[in-house]
C-alpha positions as CSV (number, residue, x, y, z in Angstrom):
1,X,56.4,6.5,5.6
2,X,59.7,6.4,7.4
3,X,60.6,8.7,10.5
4,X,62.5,11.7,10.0
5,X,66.5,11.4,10.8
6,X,66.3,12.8,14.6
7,X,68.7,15.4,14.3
8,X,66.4,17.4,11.5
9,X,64.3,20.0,13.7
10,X,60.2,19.7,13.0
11,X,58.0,22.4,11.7
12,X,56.9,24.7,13.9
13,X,53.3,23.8,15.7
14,X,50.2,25.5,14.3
15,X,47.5,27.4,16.6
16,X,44.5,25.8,15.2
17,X,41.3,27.1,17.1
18,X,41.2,29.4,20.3
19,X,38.8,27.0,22.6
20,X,40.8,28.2,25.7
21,X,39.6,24.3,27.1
22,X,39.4,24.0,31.1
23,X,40.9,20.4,30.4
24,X,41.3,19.2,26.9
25,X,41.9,15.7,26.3
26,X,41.1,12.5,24.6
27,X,42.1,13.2,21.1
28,X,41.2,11.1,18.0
29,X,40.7,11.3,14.3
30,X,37.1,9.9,13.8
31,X,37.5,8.5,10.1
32,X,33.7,7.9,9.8
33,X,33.6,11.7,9.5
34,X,37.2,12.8,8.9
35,X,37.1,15.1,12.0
36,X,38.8,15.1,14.9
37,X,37.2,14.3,18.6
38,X,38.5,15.5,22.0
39,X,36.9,16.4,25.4
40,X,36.9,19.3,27.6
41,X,36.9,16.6,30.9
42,X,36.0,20.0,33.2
43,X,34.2,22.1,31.2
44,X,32.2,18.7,30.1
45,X,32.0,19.1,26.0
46,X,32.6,17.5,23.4
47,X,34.2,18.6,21.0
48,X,34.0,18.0,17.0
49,X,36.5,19.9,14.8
50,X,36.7,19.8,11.2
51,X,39.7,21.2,9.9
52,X,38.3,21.5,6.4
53,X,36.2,24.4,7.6
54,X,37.5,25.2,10.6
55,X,34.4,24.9,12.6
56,X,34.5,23.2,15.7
57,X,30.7,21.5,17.4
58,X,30.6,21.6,20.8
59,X,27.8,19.3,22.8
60,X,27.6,19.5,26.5
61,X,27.8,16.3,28.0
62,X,26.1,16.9,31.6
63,X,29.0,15.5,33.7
64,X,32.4,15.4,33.3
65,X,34.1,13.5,30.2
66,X,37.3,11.1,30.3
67,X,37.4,9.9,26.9
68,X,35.8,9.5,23.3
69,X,35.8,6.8,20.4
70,X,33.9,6.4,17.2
71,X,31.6,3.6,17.5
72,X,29.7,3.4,13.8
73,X,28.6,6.6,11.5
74,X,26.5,9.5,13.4
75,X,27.6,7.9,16.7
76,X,30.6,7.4,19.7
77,X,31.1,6.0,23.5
78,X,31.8,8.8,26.0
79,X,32.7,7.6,29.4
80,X,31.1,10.0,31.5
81,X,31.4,10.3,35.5
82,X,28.1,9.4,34.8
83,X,28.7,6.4,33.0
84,X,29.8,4.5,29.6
85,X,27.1,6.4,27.3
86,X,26.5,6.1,23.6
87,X,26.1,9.4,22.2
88,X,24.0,10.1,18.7
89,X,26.1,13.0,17.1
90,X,23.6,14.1,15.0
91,X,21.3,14.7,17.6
92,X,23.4,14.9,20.9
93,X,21.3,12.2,22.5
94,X,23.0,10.1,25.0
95,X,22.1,6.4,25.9
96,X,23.5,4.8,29.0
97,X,25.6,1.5,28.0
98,X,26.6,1.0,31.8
99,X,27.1,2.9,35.4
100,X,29.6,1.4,36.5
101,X,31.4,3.9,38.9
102,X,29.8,4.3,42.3
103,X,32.7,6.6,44.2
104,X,31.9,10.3,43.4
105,X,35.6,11.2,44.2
106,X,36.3,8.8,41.3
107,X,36.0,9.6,37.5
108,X,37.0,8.1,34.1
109,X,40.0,9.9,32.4
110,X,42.0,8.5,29.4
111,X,40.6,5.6,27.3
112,X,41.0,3.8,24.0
113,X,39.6,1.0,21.3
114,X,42.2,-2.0,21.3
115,X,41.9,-3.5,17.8
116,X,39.0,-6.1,18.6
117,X,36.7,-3.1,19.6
118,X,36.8,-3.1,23.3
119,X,37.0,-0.2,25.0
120,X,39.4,0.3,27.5
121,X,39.2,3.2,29.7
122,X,41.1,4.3,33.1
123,X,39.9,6.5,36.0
124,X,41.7,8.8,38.3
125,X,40.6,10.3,42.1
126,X,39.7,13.9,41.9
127,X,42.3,14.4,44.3
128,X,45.1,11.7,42.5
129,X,45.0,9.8,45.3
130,X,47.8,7.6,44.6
131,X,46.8,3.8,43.9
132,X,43.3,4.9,43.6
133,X,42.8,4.0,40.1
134,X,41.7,1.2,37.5
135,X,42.2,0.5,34.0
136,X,38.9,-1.0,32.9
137,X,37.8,-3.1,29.7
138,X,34.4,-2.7,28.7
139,X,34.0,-4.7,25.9
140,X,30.5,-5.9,23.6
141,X,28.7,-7.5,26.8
142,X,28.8,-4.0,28.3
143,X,30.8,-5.1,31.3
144,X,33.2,-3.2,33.0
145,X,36.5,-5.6,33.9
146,X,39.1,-4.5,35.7
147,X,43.1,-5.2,34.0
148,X,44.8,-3.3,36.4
149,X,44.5,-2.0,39.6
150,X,46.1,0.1,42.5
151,X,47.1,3.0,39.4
152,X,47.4,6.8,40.1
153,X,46.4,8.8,37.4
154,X,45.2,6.2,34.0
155,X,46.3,7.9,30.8
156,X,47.6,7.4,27.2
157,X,47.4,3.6,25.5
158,X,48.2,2.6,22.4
159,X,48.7,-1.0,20.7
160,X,51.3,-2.2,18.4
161,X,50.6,-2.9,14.6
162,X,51.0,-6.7,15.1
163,X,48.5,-6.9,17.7
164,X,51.2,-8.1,20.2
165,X,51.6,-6.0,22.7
166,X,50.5,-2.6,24.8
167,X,51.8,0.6,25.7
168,X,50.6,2.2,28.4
169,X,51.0,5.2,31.0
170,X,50.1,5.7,34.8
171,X,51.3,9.3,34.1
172,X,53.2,9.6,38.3
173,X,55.4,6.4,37.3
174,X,56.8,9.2,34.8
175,X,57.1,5.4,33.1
176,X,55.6,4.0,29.7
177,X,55.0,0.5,30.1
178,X,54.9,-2.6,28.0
179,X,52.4,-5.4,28.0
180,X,52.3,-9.0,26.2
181,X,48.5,-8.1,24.7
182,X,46.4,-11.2,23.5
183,X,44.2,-10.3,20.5
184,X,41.8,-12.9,21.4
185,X,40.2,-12.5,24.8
186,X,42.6,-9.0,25.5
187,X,44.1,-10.3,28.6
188,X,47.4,-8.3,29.0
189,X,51.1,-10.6,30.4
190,X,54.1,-9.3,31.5
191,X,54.5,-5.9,32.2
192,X,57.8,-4.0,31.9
193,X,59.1,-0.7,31.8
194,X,59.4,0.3,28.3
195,X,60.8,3.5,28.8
196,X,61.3,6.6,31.3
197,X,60.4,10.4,31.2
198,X,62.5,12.6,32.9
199,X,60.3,14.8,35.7
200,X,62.5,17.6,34.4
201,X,60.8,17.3,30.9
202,X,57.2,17.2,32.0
203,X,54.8,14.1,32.9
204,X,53.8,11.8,30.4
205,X,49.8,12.4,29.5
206,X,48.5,11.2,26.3
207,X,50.1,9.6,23.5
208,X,49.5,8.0,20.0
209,X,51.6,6.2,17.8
210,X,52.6,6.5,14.3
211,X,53.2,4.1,11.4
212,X,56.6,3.3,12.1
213,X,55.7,1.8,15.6
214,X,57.1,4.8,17.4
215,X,55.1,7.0,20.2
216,X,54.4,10.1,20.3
217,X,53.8,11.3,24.0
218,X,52.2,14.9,25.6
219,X,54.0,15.8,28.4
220,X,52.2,18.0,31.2
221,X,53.4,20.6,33.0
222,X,56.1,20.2,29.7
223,X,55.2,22.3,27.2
224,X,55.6,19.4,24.5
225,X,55.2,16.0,22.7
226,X,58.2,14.1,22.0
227,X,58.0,11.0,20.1
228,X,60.4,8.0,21.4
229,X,61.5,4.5,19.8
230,X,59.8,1.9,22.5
231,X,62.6,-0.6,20.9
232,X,65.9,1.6,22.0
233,X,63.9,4.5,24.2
234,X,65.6,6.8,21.9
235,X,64.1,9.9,22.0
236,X,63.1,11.0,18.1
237,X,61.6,14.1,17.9
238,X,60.6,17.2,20.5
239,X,57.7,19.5,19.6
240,X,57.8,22.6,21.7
241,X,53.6,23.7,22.6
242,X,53.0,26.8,23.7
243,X,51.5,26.1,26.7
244,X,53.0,24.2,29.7
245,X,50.1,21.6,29.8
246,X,50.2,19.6,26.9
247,X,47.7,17.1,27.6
248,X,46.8,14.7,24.4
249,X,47.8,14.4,20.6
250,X,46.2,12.6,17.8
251,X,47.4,12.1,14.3
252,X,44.8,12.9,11.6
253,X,43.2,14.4,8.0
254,X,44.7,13.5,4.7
255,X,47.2,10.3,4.8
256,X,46.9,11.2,8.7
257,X,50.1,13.1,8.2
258,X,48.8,15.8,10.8
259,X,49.5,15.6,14.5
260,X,46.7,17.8,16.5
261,X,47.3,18.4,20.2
262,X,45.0,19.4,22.8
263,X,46.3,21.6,26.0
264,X,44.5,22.7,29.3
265,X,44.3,26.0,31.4
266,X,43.6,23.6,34.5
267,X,46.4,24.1,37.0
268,X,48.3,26.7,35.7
269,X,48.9,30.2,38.3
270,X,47.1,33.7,36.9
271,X,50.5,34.6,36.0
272,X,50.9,31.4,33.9
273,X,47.9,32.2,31.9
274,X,49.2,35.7,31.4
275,X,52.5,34.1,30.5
276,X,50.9,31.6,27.9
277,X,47.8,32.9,27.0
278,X,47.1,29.9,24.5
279,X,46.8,27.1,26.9
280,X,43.2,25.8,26.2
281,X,43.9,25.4,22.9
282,X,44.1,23.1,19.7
283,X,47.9,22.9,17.6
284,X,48.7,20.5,14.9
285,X,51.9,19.9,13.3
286,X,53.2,18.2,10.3
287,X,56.5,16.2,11.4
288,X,56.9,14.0,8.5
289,X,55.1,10.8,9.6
290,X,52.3,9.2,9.4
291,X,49.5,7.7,12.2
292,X,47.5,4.2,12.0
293,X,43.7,4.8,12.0
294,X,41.9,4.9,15.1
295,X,40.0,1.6,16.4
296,X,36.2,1.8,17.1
297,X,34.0,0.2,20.1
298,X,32.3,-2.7,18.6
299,X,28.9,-3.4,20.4
């Protein structure tokens, strides 16, 4: 499905569930189950909505929670403060996969499947220490490799259709960078600046990418997702959010034609919260394009 021309305005986003989320993050459409996953990284849940019903499962996950991906029917990888875990969604019960962080003023934040099945995952100081961070791979030998090193604050990744090359965000840089990406062994080449935020419009957080090869980007502190051509860094599309921390968005359910987004109370002043009482929760919109399917950790 084609994007929409960029001067026609999108719908209007949809509140979808009041879960008032400390920090919600890590969205993705599980199509095992045809729900969609995200996190509560402070308020450490997981959380399973099914927008056929409405009903969203939460399960505690004992420490604070970076990211989630499918990994087989009834079951996902979590990577926990306290480690890479698989977690049995039937039952809630976790298995540790690796430990592989020993600072305590260190935890995992965003993360992702490449298409081969290896997980890669980021961390972030409590404190954003700048140059603090990693991006990991964690692939089917259940070792942690670092990719890159001496990052701020890890977040949104996403992979071209043609397996060639990786998007990626170290949310300060207010950057999205492009990396050659090797399908084979998932060494990454040749990093460049794909394209630039303004600090004006927020910081870039999460992002996913649609059909069309275009990415679609939660600003925090923003109050939107805005979806840019990588090719030109053209800005498409702006999606107003009704709460200034837009933190993650997913597309999902039938055709995934439905972009959910998660948001966060974290950070925001009493009289923030008073101004935007929704922050916390889960919006979707429809804006005329479609998603790829999420990959799955393989191992």
């Amino acid at each position: 499905m084609a994007a929409l021309p960029g001067p026609l305005p999108l719908p209007p986003v949809e509140h979808l569930l009041p879960a008032q989320a400390e920090l919600g993050e890590g969205a993705i459409w599980n199509p095992d189950d045809e729900r969609l996953y995200w996190v509560d990284i402070e308020g450490m849940v997981l959380h399973i909505f099914d927008p056929a019903t409405n009903y969203d499962r939460q399960l505690p996950t004992g420490s604070r929670v970076g990211t989630v991906v499918p990994a087989g029917p009834g079951y996902v990888v979590l990577a926990l403060q306290s480690g890479i875990h698989r977690l049995n969604t039937r039952t809630g019960e976790l298995t540790l996969l690796g430990r592989p962080l020993t600072d305590p003023a260190i935890r995992f934040n965003d993360g992702k499947c490449d298409p081969a099945g290896r997980l890669w995952v980021g961390t972030m100081a409590l404190d954003t220490q700048a140059g603090a961070a990693t991006l990991y791979r964690f692939g089917a030998d259940h070792q942690l490799r670092p990719v890159l090193r001496h990052v701020t604050i890890s977040n949104g990744l996403v992979w071209t259709a043609d397996q060639r090359i990786m998007y990626y965000v170290d949310t300060p840089t207010q950057t999205v960078q492009a990396f050659d990406y090797d399908h084979a062994s998932g060494h990454l080449r040749n990093g460049r600046p794909a394209l630039r935020i303004p600090a004006a419009d927020g910081a870039p957080d999460g992002m996913t990418i649609d059909a069309a090869g275009h990415l679609w980007i939660a600003l925090w502190g923003g109050g939107q997702v805005v979806c840019y051509d990588p090719a030109t860094a053209e800005r498409l599309h702006t999606i107003p959010v009704p709460a200034p921390n837009t933190a993650s968005c997913a597309f999902g359910g039938p055709g995934l034609l439905t972009l959910y987004i998660t948001t966060a109370r974290h950070g925001l002043t009493p009289e923030q919260l008073r101004q935007y009482p929704r922050s916390g929760d889960l919006f979707a919109v429809r804006p005329g394009v479609a998603g790829v399917p999420a990959n799955g950790f393989r191992g």
